[in-house]
C-alpha positions as CSV (number, residue, x, y, z in Angstrom):
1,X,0.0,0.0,0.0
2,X,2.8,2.7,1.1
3,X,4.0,2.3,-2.8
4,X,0.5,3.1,-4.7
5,X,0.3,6.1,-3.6
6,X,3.6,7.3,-5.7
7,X,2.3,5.4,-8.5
8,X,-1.1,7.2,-8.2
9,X,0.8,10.7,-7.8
10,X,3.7,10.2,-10.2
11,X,1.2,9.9,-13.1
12,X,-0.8,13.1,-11.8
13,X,2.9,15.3,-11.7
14,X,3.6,14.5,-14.8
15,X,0.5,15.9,-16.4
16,X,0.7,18.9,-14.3
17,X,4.4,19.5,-15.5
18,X,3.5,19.2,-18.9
19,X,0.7,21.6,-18.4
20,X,3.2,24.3,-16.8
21,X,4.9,23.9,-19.7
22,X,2.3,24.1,-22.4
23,X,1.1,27.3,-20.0
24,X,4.7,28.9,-20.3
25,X,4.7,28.5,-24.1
26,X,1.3,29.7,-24.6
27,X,2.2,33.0,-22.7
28,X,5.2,33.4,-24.3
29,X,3.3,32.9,-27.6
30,X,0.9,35.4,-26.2
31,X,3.1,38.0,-25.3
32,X,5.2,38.0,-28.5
33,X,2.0,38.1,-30.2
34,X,1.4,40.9,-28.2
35,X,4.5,42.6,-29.3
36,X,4.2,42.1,-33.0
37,X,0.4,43.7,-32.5
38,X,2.3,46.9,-30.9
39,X,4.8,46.9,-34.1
40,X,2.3,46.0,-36.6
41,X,0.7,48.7,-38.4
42,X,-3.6,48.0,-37.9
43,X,-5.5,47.3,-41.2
44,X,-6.7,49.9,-43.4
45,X,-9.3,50.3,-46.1
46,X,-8.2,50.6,-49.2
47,X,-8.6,54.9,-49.8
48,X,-11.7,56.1,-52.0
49,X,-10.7,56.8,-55.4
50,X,-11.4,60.8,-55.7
51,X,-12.9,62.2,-59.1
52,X,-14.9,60.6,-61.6
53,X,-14.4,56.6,-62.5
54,X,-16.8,54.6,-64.8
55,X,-16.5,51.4,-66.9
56,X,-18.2,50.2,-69.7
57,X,-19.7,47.0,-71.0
58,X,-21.7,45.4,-74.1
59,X,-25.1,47.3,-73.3
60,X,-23.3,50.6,-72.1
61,X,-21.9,51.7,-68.3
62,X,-21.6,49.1,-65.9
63,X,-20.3,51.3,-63.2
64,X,-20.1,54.6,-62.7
65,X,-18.6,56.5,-59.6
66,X,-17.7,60.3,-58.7
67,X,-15.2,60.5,-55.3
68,X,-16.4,57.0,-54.2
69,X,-20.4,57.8,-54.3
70,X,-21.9,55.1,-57.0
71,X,-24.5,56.7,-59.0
72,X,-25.9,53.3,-61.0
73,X,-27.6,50.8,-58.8
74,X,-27.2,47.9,-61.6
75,X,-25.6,47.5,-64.7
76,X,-29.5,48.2,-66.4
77,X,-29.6,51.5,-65.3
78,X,-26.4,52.4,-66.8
79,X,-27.6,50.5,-70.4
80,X,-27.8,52.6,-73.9
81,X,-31.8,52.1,-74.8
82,X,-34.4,53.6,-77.0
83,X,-36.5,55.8,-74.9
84,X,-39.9,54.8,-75.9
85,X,-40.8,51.6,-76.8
86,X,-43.5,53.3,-79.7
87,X,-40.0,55.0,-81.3
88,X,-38.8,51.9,-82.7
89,X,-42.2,50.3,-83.4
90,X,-42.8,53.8,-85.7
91,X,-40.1,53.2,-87.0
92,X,-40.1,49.4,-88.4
93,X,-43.2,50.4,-89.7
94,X,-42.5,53.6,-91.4
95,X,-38.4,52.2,-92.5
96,X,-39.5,48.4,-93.3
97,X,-35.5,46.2,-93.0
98,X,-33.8,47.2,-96.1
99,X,-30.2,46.5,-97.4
100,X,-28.0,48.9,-95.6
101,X,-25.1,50.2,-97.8
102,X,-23.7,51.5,-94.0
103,X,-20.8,49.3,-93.2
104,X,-20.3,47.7,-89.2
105,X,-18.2,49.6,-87.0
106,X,-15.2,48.1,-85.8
107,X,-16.2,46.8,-82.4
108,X,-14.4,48.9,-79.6
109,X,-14.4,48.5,-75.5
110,X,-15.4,51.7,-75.3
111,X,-18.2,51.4,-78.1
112,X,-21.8,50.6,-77.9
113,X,-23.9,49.7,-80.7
114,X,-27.7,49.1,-81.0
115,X,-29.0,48.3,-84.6
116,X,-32.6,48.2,-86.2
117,X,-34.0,47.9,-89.6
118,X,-33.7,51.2,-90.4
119,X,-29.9,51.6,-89.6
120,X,-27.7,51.5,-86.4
121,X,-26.8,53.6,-83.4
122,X,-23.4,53.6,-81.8
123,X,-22.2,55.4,-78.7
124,X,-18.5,55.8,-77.6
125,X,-17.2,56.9,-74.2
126,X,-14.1,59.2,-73.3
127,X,-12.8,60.0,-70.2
128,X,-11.9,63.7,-70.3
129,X,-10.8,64.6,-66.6
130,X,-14.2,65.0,-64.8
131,X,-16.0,64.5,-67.9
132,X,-17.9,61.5,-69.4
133,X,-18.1,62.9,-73.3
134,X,-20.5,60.2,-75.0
135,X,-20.1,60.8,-78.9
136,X,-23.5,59.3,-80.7
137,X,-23.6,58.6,-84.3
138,X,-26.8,57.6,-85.7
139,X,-26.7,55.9,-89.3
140,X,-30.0,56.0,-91.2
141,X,-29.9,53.6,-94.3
142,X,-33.3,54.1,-95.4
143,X,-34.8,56.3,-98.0
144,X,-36.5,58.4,-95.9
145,X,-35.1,60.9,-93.3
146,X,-35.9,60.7,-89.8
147,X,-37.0,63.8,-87.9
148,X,-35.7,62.6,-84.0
149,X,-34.1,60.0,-82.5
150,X,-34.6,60.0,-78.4
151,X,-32.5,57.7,-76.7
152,X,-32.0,57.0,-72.9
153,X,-27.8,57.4,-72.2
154,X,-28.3,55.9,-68.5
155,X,-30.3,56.8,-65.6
156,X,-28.6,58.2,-62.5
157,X,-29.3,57.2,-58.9
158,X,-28.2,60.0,-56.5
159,X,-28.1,60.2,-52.7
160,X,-30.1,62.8,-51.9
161,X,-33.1,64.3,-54.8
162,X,-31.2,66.6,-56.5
163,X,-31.6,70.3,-56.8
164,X,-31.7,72.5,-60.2
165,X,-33.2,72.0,-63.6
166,X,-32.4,74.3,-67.1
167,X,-31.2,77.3,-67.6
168,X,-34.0,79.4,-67.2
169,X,-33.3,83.5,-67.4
170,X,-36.9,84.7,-67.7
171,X,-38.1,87.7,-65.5
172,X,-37.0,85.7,-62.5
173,X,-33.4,85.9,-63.6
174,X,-32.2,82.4,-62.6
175,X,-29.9,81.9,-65.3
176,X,-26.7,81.0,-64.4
177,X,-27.0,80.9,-60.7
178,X,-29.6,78.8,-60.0
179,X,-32.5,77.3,-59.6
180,X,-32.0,76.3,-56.2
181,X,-35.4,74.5,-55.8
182,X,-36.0,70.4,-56.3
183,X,-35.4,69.2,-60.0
184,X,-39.5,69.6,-61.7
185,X,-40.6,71.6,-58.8
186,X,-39.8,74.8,-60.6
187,X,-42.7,76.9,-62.1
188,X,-45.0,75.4,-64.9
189,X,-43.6,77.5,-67.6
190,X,-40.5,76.3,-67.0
191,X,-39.3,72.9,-69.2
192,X,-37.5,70.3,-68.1
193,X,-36.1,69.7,-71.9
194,X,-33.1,71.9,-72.5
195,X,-34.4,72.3,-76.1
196,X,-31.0,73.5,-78.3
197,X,-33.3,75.9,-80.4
198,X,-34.9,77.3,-77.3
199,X,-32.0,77.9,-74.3
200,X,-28.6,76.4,-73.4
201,X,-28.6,72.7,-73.5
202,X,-27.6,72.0,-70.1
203,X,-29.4,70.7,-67.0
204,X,-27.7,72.0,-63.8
205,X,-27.6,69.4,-60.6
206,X,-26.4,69.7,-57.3
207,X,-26.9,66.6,-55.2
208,X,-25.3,67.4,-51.8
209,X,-22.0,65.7,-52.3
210,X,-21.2,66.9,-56.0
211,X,-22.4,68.5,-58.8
212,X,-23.4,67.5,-62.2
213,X,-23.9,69.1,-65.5
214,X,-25.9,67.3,-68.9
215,X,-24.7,68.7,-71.2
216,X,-25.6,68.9,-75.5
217,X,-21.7,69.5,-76.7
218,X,-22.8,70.1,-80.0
219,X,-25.1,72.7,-79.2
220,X,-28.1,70.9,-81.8
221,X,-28.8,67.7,-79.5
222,X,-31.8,68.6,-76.8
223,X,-31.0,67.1,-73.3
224,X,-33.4,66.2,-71.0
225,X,-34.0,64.6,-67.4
226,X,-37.9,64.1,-67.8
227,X,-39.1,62.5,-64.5
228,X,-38.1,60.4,-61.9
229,X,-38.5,56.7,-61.5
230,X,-39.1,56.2,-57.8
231,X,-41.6,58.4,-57.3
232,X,-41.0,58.4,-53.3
233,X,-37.4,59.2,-52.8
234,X,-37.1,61.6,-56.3
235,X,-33.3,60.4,-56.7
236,X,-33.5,58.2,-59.7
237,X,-33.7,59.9,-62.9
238,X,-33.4,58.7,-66.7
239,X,-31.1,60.7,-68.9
240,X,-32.5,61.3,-72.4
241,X,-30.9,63.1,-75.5
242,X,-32.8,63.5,-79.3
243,X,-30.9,64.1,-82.0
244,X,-32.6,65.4,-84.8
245,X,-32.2,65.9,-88.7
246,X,-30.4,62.2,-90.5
247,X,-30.8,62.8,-93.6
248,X,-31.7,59.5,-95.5
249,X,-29.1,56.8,-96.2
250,X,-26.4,59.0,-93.8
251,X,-25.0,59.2,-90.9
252,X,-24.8,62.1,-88.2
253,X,-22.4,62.4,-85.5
254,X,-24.1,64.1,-81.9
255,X,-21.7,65.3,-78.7
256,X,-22.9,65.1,-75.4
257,X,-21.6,64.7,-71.9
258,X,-21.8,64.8,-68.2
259,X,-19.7,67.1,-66.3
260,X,-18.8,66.3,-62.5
261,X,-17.4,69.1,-59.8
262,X,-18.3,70.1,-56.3
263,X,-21.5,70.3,-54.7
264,X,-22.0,74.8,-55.3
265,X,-20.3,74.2,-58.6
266,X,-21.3,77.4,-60.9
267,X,-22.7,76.2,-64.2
268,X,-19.7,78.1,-65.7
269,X,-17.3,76.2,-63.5
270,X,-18.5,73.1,-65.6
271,X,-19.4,74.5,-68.7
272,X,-18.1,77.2,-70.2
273,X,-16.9,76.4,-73.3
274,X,-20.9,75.4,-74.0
275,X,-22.1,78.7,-72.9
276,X,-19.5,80.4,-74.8
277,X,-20.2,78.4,-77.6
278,X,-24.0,79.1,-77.6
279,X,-23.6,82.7,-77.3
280,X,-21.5,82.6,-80.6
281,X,-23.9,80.4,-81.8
282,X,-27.1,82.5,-81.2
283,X,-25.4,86.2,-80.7
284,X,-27.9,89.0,-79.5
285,X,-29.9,90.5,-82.5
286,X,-31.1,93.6,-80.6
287,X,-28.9,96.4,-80.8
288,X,-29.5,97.4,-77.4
289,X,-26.7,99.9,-76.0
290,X,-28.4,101.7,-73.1
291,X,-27.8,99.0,-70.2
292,X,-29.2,101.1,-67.6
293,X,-31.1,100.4,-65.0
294,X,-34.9,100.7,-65.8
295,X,-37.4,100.6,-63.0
296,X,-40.7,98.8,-62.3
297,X,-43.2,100.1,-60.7
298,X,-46.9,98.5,-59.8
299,X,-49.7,101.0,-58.7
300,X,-51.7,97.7,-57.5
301,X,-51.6,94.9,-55.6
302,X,-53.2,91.8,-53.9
303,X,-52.8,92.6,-51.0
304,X,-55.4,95.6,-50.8
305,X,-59.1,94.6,-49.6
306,X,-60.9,97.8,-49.7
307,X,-64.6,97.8,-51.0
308,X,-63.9,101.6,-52.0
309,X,-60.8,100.6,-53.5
310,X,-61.8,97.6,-55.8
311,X,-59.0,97.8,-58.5
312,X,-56.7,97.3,-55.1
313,X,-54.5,100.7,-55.2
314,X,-51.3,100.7,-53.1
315,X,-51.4,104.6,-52.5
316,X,-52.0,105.7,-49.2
317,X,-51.9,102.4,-48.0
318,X,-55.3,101.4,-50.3
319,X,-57.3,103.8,-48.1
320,X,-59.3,105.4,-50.7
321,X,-62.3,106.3,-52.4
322,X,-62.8,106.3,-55.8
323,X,-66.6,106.0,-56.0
324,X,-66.7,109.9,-55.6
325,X,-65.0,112.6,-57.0
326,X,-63.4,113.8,-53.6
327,X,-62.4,110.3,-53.6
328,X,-61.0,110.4,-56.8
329,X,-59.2,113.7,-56.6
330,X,-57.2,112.3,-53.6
331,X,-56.2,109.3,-55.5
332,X,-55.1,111.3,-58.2
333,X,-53.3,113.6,-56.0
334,X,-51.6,110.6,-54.4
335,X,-50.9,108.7,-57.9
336,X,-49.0,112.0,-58.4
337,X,-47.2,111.6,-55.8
338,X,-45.9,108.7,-56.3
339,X,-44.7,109.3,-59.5
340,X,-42.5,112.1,-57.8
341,X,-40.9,110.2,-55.7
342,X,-40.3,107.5,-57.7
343,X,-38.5,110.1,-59.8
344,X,-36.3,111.1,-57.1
345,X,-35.4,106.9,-56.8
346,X,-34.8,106.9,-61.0
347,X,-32.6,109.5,-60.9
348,X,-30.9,108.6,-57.8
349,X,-29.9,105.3,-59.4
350,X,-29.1,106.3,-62.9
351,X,-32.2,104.3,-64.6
352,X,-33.3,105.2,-68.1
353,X,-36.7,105.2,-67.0
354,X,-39.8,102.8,-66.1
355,X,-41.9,100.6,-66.7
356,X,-45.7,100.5,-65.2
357,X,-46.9,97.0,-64.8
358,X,-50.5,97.5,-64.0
359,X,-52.1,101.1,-64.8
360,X,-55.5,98.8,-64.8
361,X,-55.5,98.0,-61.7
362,X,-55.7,94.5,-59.9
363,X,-59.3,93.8,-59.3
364,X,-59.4,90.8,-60.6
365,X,-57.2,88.3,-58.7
366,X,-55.7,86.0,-60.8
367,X,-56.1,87.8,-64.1
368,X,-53.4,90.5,-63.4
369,X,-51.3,92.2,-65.6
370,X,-53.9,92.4,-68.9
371,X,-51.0,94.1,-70.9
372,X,-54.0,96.1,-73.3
373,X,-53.1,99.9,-72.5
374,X,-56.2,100.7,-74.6
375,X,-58.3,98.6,-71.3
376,X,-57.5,101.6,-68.8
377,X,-60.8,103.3,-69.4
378,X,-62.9,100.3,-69.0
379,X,-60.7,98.3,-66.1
380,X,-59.9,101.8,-64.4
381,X,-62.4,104.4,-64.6
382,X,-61.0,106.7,-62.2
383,X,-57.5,106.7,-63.9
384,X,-59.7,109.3,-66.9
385,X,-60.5,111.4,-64.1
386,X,-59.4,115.3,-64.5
387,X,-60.6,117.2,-61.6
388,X,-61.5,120.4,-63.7
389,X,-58.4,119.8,-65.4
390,X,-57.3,119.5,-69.0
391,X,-55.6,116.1,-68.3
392,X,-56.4,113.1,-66.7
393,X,-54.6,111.6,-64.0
394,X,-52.8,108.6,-66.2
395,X,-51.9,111.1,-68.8
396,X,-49.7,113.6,-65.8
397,X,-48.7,110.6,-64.5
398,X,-46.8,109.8,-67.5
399,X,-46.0,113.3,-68.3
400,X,-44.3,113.5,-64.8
401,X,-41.4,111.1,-65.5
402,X,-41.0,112.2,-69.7
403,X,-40.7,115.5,-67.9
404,X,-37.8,114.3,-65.9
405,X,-35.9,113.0,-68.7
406,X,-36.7,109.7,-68.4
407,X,-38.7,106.6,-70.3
408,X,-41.7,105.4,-69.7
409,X,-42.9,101.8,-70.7
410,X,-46.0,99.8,-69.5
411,X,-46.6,95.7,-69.6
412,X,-48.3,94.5,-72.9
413,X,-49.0,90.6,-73.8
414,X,-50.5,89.5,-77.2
415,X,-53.5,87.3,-75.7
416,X,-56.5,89.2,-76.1
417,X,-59.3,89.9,-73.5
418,X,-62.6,88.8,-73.1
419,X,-65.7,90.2,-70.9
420,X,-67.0,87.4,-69.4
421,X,-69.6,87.1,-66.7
422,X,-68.4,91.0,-66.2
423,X,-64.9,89.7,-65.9
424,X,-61.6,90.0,-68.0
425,X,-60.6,86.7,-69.2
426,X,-57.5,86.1,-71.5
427,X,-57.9,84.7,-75.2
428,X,-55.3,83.0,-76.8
429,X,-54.4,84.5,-79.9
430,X,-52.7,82.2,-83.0
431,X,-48.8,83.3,-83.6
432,X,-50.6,84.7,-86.8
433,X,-52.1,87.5,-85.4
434,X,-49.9,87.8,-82.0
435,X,-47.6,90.4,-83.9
436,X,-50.5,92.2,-84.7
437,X,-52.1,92.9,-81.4
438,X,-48.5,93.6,-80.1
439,X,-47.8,95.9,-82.6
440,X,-51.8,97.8,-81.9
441,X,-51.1,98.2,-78.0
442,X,-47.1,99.6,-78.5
443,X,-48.5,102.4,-80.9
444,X,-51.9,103.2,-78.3
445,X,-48.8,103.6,-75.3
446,X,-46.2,105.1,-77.9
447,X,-48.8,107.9,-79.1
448,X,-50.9,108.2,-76.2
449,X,-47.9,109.0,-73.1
450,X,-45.0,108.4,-75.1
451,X,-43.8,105.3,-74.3
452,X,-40.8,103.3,-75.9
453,X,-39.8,100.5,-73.1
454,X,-42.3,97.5,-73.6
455,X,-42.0,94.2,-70.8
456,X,-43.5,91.9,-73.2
457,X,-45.2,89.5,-70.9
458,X,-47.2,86.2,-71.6
């Protein structure tokens, strides 16, 4: 018995020895493990690559990236495509398949080609800094000449819905600067196309994290970004260019491209070779040198809710009378007055002269601005008053500023106006007879008080 016991215990030491041992090497393991971690340098991710990177497959883009944002969710969105499925129906029917005397491009990486029975197109993409350029040649090889091809270049997907839109100058004076609001949330009159024969061809984007310009590079093409294709979120949009005018059995070459910079980039920090270009293009054809200032003024507003004042009168605050003659001698009195003193500001700033918007009134919400001088007597009744005078008040009122040396101008439109239900209501009028009724309501302001500035609104 007193020798199992070391038999029982030798086994047991042994084990524990070897598991010292295994715990010595496992610490030392541990600790130069340790060490190496302190020397090491820590894992990085690879850096984003900065400016603009895209690749490009069979069907068109397969990626696209500007400083490592994507802006194509799949390789369909970045595909070359007819815009509407009725173009190429139209077309099969009206170009039946017909021996094309148009050879096959040489087949190049950077190439795409889409053909139908009417001819082909092709589409080649250059890396130009910052700048996708996309030249398009469409080959007709039918006997008839086609008026428009539309075709869909990609469709973006950006982070954030995108602010700006066209070019759009206009009274509100946007032009290069802006528009700041949501693309298509911009004012009715105001197209999304950037129509070539119209304005600039370039729609302006700012998407929080960069800028973007589409741009027609040929200055002929019409760019477009018509709508968005998730409805929700507004930050998927289809990116459409027609090219116009291929002459039967021919081919036509179209330039157009898409400009990347940082988020506030000016449109002319992206694109001022096209704006130069256009403005070469399309120089001015009025010989306009006076560039000074010319004011506005508006005798009426919306604002005024008097029931003695119902063609809404700014003066005196729109407290006053004009359904009696004491009434109506203060208003003229304070019309008057108002011309004065917009003299003094004229004068003070160098202007040329004015422009009255609305010398018949605002009574009719809605239907402001009639732009038929010859309507004062009817609209504005009081505006023929005299006072025992020779002239009425919205003859001195004019006289006042031709007095001072300066123009005078009033609003003028070419639709015509209707008395309906004892209301003015605008007409259209065909482009036929526009120029006429212009042309009637400049010589009733030109002979009547002199006027030779004319805002031609619409």
């Amino acid at each position: 018995m007193p020798f199992d016991a070391p038999k029982i215990f030798l086994p047991g030491f042994i084990v524990l020895f070897a598991l010292g041992i295994f715990a010595s090497i496992c610490s030392a393991n541990a600790q130069s493990q340790g060490d190496q971690a302190k020397t090491a340098p820590a894992h990085q991710s690879p850096p984003v690559k900065q400016g603009l990177n895209f690749s490009v497959g069979d069907r068109g883009l397969t990626s696209l990236w500007f400083n490592g944002q994507s802006l194509l969710r799949s390789n369909q969105e970045g595909e070359l495509q007819p815009w509407k499925s009725a173009f190429r129906v139209a077309l099969d029917v009206l170009f039946p398949p017909a021996s094309s005397s148009i050879s096959p491009p040489t087949k190049r990486g950077d190439t795409v080609d889409l053909s139908y029975p009417w001819g082909r197109v092709s589409c080649t993409y250059d890396k130009q800094g910052d700048k996708i350029a996309m030249r398009i040649e469409v080959s007709n090889a039918s006997a008839k000449e086609i008026d428009q091809v539309s075709l869909r270049l990609l469709e973006l997907n950006f982070p954030s819905p995108p602010k700006g839109g066209t070019l759009e100058a206009g009274m509100f004076g946007f032009g290069f600067k802006g528009p700041e609001w949501p693309l298509h949330h911009g004012p009715e009159s105001i197209p999304s196309v950037a129509d070539s024969e119209f304005v600039v061809p370039i729609v302006r984007l700012d998407f929080g994290t960069a800028a973007v310009n589409f741009c027609g590079d040929d200055l002929e093409s019409s760019v477009d970004m018509p709508y968005s294709t998730n409805s929700q979120g507004k930050t998927s949009y289809p990116l459409v260019v027609t090219c116009r005018d291929i002459k039967a059995r021919a081919s036509k070459t179209f330039n157009v491209s898409l400009r990347f910079g940082p988020s506030g980039s000016r449109v002319q920090d992206l694109s001022s070779d096209i704006l130069e270009g256009y403005a070469k293009k399309y120089p001015f054809q009025v010989n306009w040198k006076d560039r000074r200032p010319i004011g506005a003024i508006f005798l009426a507003g919306p604002q005024i809710n008097v029931a003695s004042n119902p063609r809404r009168w700014i003066v005196n605050f729109g407290e006053i009378d004009v359904t009696n003659d004491k009434g109506k001698a203060a208003f003229r009195a304070a019309l008057l007055k108002l011309a004065d003193n917009s003299i003094q500001v004229l004068k003070d700033t160098g202007a040329q002269g004015m422009i009255t918007w609305d010398p018949e009134g605002e009574e009719f919400l809605g239907d402001a601005y009639y732009g038929d001088p010859q309507l004062v007597s009817t609209l504005a009744p009081e505006m023929e008053f005299k006072n025992d005078g020779v002239k009425s008040v919205i003859d001195e009122y004019f006289e006042r500023f031709r007095a001072a040396g300066l123009r005078t101008g009033v609003c003028i439109r070419p639709q015509q106006i209707a008395m309906i239900d004892g209301k003015p209501v605008h007409q259209d009028t065909d482009d036929d007879h526009a120029t006429e009724v212009l042309l009637e309501r400049i010589g009733y302001a030109k002979q009547r008080w002199g006027c030779t500035l004319f805002y031609v609104d619409s």
